[in-house]
DOKOL-584818 format. One record per residue (C-alpha): residue in three letters; x, y, z. Coordinates in steps of 0.25 Angstrom, whole numbers, padded with zeros to 4 digits, always signed. Each point is the difference from the previous one (the first is absolute). Layout:
BEGIN
ALAXYZ ...
% end
This chain:
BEGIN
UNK+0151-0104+0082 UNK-0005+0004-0013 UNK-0011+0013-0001 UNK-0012-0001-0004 UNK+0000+0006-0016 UNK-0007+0014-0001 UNK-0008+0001-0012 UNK-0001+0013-0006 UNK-0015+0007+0001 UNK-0004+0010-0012 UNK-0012+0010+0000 UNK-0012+0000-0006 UNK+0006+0011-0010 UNK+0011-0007-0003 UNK-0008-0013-0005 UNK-0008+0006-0009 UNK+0011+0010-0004 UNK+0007-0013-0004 UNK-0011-0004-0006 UNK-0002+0012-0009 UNK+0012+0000-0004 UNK-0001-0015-0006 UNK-0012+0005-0008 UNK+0006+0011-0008 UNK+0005-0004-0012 UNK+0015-0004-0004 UNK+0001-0005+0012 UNK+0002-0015+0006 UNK+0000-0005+0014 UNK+0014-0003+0000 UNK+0004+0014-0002 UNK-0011+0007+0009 UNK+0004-0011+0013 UNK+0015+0003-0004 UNK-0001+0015+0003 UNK-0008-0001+0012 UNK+0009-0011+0005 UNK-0013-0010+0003 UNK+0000-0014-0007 UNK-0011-0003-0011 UNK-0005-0013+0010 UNK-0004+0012+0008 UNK-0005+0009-0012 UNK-0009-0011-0002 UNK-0006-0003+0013 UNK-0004+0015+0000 UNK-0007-0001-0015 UNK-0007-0012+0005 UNK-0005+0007+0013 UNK-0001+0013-0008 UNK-0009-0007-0011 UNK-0009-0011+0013 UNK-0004+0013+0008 UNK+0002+0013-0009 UNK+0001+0011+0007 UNK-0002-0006+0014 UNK+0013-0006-0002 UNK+0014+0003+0008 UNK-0009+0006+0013 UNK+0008-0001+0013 UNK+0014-0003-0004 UNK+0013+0009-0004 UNK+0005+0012+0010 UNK-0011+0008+0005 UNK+0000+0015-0002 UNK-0001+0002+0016 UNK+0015-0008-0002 UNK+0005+0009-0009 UNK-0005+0013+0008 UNK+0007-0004+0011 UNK+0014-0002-0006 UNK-0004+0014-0007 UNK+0001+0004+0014 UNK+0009-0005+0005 UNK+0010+0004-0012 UNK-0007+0014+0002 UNK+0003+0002+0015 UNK+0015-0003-0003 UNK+0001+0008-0012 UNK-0005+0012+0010 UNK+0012-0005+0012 UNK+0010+0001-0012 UNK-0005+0014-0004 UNK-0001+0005+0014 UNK+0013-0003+0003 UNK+0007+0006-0013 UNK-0009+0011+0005 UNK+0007+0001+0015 UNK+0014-0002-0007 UNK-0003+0012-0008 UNK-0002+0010+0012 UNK+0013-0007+0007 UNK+0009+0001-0013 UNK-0006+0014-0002 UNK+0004+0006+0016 UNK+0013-0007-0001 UNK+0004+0008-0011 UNK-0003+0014+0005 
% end
């Protein structure tokens, strides 16, 4: 059984940042979608939305910034485990060798 294809979501940010970056001058579309690994079909979609809805366009969509605050978190609470053990080795390390 084949899965279903998940489609990669962008944020808000990112879109117009895409955007922006097709405007400035000496660069193409081709070039911009290359470094930001998107394909120029896509590019466009967004300049069409972009240009139909200004800037009410690209609400709701992309990763949340409540997403990103709980991996934060999360990467936060294991980064302190990691340091309170290194701290506990510490004292052990440090009784052993008196």
């Amino acid at each position: 059984m084949t899965r279903p294809k998940r489609y990669k979501r962008f944020s808000p940010e990112f879109k117009r940042e895409a955007l922006r970056l097709c405007s400035e001058d000496g660069t193409t579309d081709t070039l911009v979608c290359e470094e930001l690994g998107i394909s120029t079909r896509q590019l466009r979609r967004w300049r069409d939305e972009f240009r139909l809805l200004g800037d009410e366009a690209f609400t709701g969509k992309g990763r949340s910034g409540t997403e990103e605050l709980t991996k934060l978190k999360r990467e936060l609470a294991k980064v302190k485990q990691e340091r309170d053990f290194l701290k506990e080795a510490v004292v052990f390390f440090a009784k052993e060798s008196k």
